[in-house]
N, C-alpha and C positions, 0 to 999 in steps of 0.2 A: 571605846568611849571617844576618843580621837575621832574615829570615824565618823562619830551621830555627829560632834562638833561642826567636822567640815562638813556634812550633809545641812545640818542649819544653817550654815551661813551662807552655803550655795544659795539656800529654797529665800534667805534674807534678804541678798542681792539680787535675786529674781523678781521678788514683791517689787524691793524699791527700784527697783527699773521699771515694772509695771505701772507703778502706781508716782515714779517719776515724771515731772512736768513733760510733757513734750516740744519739740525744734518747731518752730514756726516753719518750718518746711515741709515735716510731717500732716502737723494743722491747715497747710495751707492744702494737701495734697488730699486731705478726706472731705475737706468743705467742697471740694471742685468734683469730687468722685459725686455728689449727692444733688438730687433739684429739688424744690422745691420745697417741701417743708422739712424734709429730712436735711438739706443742706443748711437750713435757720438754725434746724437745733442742734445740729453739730458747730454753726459760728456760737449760737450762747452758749453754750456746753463749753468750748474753748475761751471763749473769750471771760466765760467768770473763774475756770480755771488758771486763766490767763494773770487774774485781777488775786490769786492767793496762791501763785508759784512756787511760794517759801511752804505755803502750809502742803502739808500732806494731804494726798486724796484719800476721807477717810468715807465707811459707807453714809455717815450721816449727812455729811457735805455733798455726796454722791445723790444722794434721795433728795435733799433740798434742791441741787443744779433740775433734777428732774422735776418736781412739785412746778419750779419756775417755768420751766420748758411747757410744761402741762398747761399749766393758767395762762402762759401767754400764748400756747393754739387753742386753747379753750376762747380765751378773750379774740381770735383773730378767726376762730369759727363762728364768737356771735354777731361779729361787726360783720361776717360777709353775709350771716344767715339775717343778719337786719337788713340790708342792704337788696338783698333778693326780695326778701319781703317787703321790703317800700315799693322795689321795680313791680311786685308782683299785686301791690295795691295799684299801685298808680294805670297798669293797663288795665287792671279789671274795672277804672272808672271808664277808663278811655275806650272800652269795649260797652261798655254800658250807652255812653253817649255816641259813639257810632250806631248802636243798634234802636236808639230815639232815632236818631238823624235817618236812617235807613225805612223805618217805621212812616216817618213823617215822607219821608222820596216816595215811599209804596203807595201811600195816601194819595199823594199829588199825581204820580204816574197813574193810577188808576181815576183821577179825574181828569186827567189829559187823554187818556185813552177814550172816556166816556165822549168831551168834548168834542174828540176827533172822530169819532163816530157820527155822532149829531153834524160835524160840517161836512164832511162827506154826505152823510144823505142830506141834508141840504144843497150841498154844492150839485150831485146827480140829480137833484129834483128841479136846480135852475138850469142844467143843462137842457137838460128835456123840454123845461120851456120854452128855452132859446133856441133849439133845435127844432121845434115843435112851430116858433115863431118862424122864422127862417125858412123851413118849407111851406108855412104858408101863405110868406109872402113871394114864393118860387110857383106856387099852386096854376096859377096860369099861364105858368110857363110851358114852351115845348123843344125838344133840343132836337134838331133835327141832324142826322151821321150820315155824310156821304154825298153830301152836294156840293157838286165838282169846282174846285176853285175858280174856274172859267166866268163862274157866274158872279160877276161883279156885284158891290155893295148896293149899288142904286137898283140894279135886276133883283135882289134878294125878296124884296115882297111879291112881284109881279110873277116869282118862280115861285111862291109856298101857296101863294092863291091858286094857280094853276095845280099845284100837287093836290090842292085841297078839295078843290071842284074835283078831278078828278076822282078821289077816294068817298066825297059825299057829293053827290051831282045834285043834291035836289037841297040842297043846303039855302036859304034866303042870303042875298048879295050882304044885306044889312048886317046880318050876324057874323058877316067874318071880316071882321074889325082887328087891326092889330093896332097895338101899340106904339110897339118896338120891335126892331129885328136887327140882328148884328152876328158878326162871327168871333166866335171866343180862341183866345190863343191854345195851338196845338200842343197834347203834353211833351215834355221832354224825352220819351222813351217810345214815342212813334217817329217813325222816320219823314222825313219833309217831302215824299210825294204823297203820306195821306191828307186830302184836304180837313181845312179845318170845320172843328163841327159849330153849325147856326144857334143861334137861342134869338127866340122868338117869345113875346106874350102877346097872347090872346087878349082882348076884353072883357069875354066873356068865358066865364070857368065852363057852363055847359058844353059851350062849342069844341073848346078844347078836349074835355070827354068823350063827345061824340066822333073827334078826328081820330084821338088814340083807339076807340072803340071798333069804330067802322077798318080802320088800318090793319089792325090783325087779321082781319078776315076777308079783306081784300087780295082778291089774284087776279084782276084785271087791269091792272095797273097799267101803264105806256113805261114802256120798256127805259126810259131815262128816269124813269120813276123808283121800277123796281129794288136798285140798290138802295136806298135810300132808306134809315130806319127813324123812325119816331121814338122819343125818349119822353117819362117826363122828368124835368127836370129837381133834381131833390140837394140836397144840403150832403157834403162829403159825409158826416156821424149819421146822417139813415143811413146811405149807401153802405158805411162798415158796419152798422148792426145788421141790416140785411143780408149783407153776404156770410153773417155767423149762420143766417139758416139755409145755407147752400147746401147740406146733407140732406136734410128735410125734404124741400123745396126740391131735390132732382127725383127723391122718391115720392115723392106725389106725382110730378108728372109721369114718371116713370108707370107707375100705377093708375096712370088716368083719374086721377083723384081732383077736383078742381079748388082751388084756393086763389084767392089774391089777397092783395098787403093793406093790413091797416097802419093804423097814425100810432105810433110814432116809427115803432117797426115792430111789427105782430104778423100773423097768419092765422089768417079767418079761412076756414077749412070746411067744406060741405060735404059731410059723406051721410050715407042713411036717411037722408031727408031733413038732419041738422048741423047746422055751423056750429064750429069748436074753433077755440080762438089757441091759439100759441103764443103765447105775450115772451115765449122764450126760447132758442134752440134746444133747452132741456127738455122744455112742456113739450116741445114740438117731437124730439125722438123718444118721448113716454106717448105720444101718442101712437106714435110708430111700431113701438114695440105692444104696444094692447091690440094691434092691428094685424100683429104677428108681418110686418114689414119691416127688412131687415135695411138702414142706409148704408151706402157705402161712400165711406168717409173717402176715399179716392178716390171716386169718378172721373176718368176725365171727362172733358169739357165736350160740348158738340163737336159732331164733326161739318168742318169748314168748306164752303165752298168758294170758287171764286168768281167772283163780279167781274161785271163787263171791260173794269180799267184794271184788273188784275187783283185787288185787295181780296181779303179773306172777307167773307158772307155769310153771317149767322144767320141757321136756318128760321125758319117762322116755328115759332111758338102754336102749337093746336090746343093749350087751355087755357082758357079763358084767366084773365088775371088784371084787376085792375091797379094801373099805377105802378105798371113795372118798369122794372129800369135795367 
């Protein structure tokens, strides 16, 4: 009987230590062990324990500390779930009104697009007129390559007369009228003993035709003559659309095929008995390939010979070609 006594008071003394206030040392040492929401409810846990130190912890007091714990993470999970949901209202406006504003840029971008289309081909269309202009008010021009700097400005007509008679002997005096005749500055990328090359105009466009004409097929030339090549003169944008049908143009002659250049820069092409026009280096090697001719986009260039003062000498041309350069 004695025995169960002291077994009671042992299990008595055990309770009320358990269920004894605790040392603010101890409280302060399980707040710190915990983050975050676990470490809240262990300060109000303590702290309303803290506030009935004298009363006993009983389970009813125990279930109420929790009820309170409960409602105030319940109350601090709806103020953050409101909170998410204002943030989560306010971008869905703000994604709405980016994607007007985005709506409305796609609108616009696709009429600047359209816009820029229309000035483009507008702007190519006045190109070509001005280019179109430009050679021909160069039309009666002729550039002549290779006449020796010796020959002074004031000798410059008295020498292209004499080239001239010579290439057409039976030419009327009256018709070979110039205008103007001058030497134009050497480019940057020839060295200073090639002389520079003449520009001359004609008065007349026929006579000019019939100089370049008769010139290609001339080999009786007087020997101060022979270096010398006849040009006509064109506008730098033909010269580079020209030179896009350099593939073409070397297999046609290559092929004895004859063509010369129309206006603006085309190839008017005679084979079978009709002319086919190339208004493009495409159209030009679609014609190529219907012809089963294959170009060779590397070609080198002719081969060069040298002139009497030692320059390189492009051979003569054997097809016919009007207006090359």
């Amino acid at each position: 009987m004695s025995q169960h006594r002291a077994k009671k008071c042992v299990d008595t003394k055990d309770k009320a230590a358990f269920f004894a206030a605790r040392t603010p040392h101890i409280k302060q040492a399980e707040i710190q062990a915990q983050d975050g929401a676990e470490a809240e409810l262990h300060a109000d846990f303590a702290d309303t324990h803290e506030a009935s130190a004298d009363t006993p912890l009983t389970p009813n007091l125990l279930q109420k500390m929790l009820d309170a714990a409960v409602l105030k993470m319940q109350a601090s999970f709806t103020s953050a779930l409101a909170k998410i949901n204002n943030e989560i209202t306010d971008l869905d406006a703000r994604a709405s009104q980016l994607e007007e504003k985005m709506e409305v840029n796609a609108t616009a971008h696709a009429a600047i697009e359209d816009r820029l289309e229309d000035i483009e081909r507008k702007l190519s269309l006045h190109e070509t007129k001005i280019t179109d202009a430009e050679d021909r008010s160069r039309r009666n021009n002729i550039r002549l390559r290779g006449v020796p700097e010796d020959v002074e400005a004031q000798d410059l007509t008295a020498f292209t007369m004499e080239l001239f008679r010579a290439v057409l002997p039976d030419i009327p005096a009256d018709m070979l009228l110039l205008d103007r005749i001058h030497r134009i500055p050497r480019p940057q990328h020839l060295p200073p003993t090639v002389p520079r090359d003449v520009l001359m105009r004609l008065h007349y466009y026929h006579t000019k035709d019939q100089i370049l004409r008769a010139h290609r097929t001339r080999k009786d030339l007087p020997d101060k003559f022979k270096p010398i090549l006849l040009f006509t003169d064109l506008s730098a944008e033909t010269l580079r659309r020209r030179r896009s049908f350099k593939p073409v143009a070397e297999a046609l002659r290559h092929h004895r095929i004859p063509y010369r250049w129309g206006y603006p820069a085309k190839l008017l092409i005679t084979k079978g008995g009709k002319q086919l026009i190339a208004a493009s280096p495409k159209e030009g090697l679609e014609l190529l390939h219907k012809w089963d001719i294959a170009p060779n986009l590397q070609t080198p260039g002719p081969r060069k010979t040298q002139n009497i003062d030692g320059r390189p000498q492009r051979q003569r041309r054997t097809t016919f070609r009007d207006d090359d350069h």
